[in-house]
N, C-alpha and C positions, 0 to 999 in steps of 0.2 A: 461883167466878164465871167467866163465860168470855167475853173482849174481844176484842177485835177494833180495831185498829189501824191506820190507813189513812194509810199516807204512811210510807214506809221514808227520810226523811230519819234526819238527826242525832237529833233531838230524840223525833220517834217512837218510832225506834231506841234511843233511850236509854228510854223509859217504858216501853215493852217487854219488854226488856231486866232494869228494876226490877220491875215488875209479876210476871213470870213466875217467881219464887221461889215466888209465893203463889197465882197464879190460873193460868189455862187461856189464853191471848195467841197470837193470831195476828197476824203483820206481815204486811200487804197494799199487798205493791207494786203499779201501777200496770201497770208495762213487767215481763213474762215475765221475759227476757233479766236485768233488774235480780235481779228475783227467785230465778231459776236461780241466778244468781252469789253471792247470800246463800247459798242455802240449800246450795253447795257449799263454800264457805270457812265455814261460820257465823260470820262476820266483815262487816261494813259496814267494807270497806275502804276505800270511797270518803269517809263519813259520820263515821264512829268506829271509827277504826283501831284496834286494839288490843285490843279489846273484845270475847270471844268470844259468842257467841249461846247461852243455853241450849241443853241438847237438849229437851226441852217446849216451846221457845217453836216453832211451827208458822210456818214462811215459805209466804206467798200469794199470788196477782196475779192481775189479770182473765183470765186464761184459767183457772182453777179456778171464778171465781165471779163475779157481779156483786157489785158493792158491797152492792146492795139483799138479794140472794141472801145474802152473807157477812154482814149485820149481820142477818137473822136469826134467823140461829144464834148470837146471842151475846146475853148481858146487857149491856153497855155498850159503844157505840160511842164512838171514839175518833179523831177526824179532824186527822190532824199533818201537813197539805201548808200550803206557804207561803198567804198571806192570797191572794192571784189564784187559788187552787187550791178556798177553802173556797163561792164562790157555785156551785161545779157538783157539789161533793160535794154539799153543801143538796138542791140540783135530784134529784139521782141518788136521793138519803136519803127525799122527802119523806112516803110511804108509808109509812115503816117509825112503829114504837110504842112504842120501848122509848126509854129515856135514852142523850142524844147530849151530847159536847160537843166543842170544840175548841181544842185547844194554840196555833193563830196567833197572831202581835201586831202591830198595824199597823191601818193605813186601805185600805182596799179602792180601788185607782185608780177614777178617776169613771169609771162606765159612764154612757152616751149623754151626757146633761144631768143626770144626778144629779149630786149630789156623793158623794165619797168617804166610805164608807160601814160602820161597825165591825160587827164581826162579830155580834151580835145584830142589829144594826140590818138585816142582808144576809136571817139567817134571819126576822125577820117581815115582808120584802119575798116570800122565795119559797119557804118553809115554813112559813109560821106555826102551823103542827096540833103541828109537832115539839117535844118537851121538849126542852130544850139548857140547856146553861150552857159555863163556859171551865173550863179549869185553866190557873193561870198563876202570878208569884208569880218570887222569885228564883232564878235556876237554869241553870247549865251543864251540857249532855248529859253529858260527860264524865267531871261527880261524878257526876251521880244514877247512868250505868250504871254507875260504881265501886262505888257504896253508900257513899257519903262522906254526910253532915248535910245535908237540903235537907229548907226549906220551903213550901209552894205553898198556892196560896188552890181553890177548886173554888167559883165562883160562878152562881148560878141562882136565877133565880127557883122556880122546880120541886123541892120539897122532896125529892123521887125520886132527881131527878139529882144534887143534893150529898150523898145518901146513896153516893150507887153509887159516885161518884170517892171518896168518903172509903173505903168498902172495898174498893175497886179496889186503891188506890195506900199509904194508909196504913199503916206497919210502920215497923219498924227502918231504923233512917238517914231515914225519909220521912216527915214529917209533912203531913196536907191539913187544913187550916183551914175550913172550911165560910163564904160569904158571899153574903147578896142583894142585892148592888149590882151587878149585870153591866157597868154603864154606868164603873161608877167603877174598877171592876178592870179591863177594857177598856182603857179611855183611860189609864191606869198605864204597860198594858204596850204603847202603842203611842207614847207621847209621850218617855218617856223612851230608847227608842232614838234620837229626834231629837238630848237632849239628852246622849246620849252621843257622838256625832261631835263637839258642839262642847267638850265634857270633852275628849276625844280631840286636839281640834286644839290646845289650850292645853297640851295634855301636850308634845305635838308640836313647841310654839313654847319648848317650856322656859319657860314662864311661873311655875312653881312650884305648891307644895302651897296657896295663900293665894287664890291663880286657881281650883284645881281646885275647894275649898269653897267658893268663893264662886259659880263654877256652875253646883253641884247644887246649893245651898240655894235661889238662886234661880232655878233652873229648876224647883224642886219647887213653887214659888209659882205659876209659869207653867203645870203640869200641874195643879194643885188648882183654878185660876183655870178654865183650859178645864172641866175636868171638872164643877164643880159650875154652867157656865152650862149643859152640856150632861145634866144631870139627876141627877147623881153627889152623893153622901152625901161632904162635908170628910173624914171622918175615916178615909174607906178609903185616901185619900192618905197618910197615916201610917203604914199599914200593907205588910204584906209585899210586896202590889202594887204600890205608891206608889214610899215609901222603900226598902223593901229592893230592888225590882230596877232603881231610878233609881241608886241606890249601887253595885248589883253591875255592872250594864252600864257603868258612867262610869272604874270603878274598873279592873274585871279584866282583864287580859287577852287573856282567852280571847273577849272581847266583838268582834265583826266589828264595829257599827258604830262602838265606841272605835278602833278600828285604823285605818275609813276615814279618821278625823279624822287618829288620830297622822299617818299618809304624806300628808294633805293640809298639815300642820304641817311635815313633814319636804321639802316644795317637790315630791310627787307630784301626776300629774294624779289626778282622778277614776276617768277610765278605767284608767289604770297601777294606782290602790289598787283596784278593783276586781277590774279583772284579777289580782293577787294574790295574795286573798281568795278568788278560788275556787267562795264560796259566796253568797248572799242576806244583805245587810247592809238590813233592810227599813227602817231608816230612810231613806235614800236614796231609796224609792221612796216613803213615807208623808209626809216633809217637805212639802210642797207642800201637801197634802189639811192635814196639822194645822194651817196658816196660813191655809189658805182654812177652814177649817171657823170655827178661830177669830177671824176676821175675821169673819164672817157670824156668830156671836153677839156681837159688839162685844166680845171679851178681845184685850187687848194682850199679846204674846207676841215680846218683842225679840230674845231668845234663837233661838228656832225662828227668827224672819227670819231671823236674820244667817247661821244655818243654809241656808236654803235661797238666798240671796244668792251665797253661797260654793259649793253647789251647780253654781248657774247659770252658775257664772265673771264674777255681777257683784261678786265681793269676790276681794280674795285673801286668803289666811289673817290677813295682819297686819291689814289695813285693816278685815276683820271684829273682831277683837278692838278696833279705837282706835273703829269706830262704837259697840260693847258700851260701852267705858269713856266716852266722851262723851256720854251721856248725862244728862237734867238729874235733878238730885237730887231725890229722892221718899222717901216715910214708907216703912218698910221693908214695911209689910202692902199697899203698891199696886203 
């Protein structure tokens, strides 16, 4: 099989990376210069330090090809630029005929008067011809390019496209789960990075292990709650989408938007954790949109507020946590 990979971040770079044991994988950076410099260290040193590049995997960039040009030549297109990045690949893509999907997780900022908008939701605005689905699911670049245990979902409507990522990507160390909820595994992966800053800041305040379970369990109530107003199947919440990568983002370490919370817990500004960080912590920029989204279907979502409160610098980390605990008492399923 021969992919093609679009976005030389982290995560890209990592699929890549795992991919090119078994198939034919090109990385397509965007900027020459980006690219030159992969293809001469075969290292994303910027991305994933450490981590050598096959020699098989083929480094790309718009001056070898157009997007449109590059995803020709391939059986599965594979688009890994941050959520702001995925409505102009769509745009670039719409022609093409083969099975696309993409790695982003997040809400798409409001363009004009829309509202903020999940990544299927983007391609049946400005593709709708295109087959697509996501790959997503719990996962740090820095296992999967290792070849460490990780499991991913590959959801689509399009029987095609959860064929192709399952033998894309499927092997040793990698498992792809196949699923037709795009809506439900979507909103997984974009709600729980919300509720990873507010894990994060409880870590931050030394609140303990009794705080941190208390939540994800009920932030996962909060993500089930949006999801299933917004057209999503209960019980993909349970799964790999759901819980496992509400769990891995809240938990790990290696999670940017657990870390913005930790140094917001730790008396850092916003900008200072950011600046930091380095990289795109997309809850930060998604918080907003999943309040506004679930406001506009009537889901209460206390959690994500006090998230985006604290954002704004109308909370400080404590006073977020005492609005969380003052709360009036409710049946645990509301």
């Amino acid at each position: 099989m021969k992919i093609v990979v679009f976005g030389a971040g982290a995560w890209g770079t990592a699929l890549a990376v795992a991919a090119s044991s078994r198939q034919d994988v090109v990385l397509w950076a965007r900027d020459g210069v980006q690219a030159a410099a992969l293809d001469a260290a075969r290292e994303n040193r910027r991305y994933l330090p450490g981590v050598p590049l096959p020699s098989r995997l083929v480094v790309a960039s718009a001056h070898d090809a157009t997007p449109l040009e590059q995803a020709q030549r391939a059986d599965l297109v594979v688009i890994a630029t941050p959520m702001a990045g995925l409505r102009g690949m769509l745009l670039q893509l719409r022609a093409h005929q083969g099975p696309i999907a993409w790695l982003c997780k997040g809400f798409e900022a409001p363009v004009d008067e829309a509202q903020g908008l999940l990544g299927h939701e983007i391609q049946l605005r400005v593709a709708p011809t295109l087959r697509c689905g996501v790959l997503s699911g719990p996962s740090f670049a820095q296992e999967v390019a290792r070849g460490q245990p990780t499991a991913l979902v590959a959801a689509s409507a399009h029987a095609e496209v959860r064929t192709a990522l399952v033998e894309a990507f499927h092997g040793d160390g990698l498992r792809v789960y196949a699923n037709e909820d795009v809506a439900g595994v979507e909103i997984g992966g974009a709600v729980k990075n919300v509720l990873a800053i507010a894990t994060g800041l409880g870590d931050g305040l030394q609140l303990g292990l009794n705080a941190r379970a208390a939540l994800i369990t009920r932030g996962l109530t909060e993500m089930a709650r949006l999801g299933v107003a917004l057209g999503a199947r209960a019980e993909t919440f349970t799964g790999l989408s759901g819980l496992g990568d509400l769990v891995l983002t809240c938990t790990g370490d290696l999670s940017r938007n657990r870390q913005v919370g930790l140094l917001l817990g730790q008396g850092k500004t916003l900008a200072q954790a950011m600046e930091s960080l380095g990289h795109v912590a997309e809850g930060v920029y998604c918080a907003r949109t999943v309040v506004a989204r679930a406001a506009q279907a009537g889901v209460d979502m206390p959690i994500s507020r006090a998230v985006v409160a604290l954002l704004d610098g109308e909370l400080k980390p404590a006073d977020a946590v005492r609005a969380l605990m003052a709360r009036q008492p409710a049946a645990e399923g509301g």
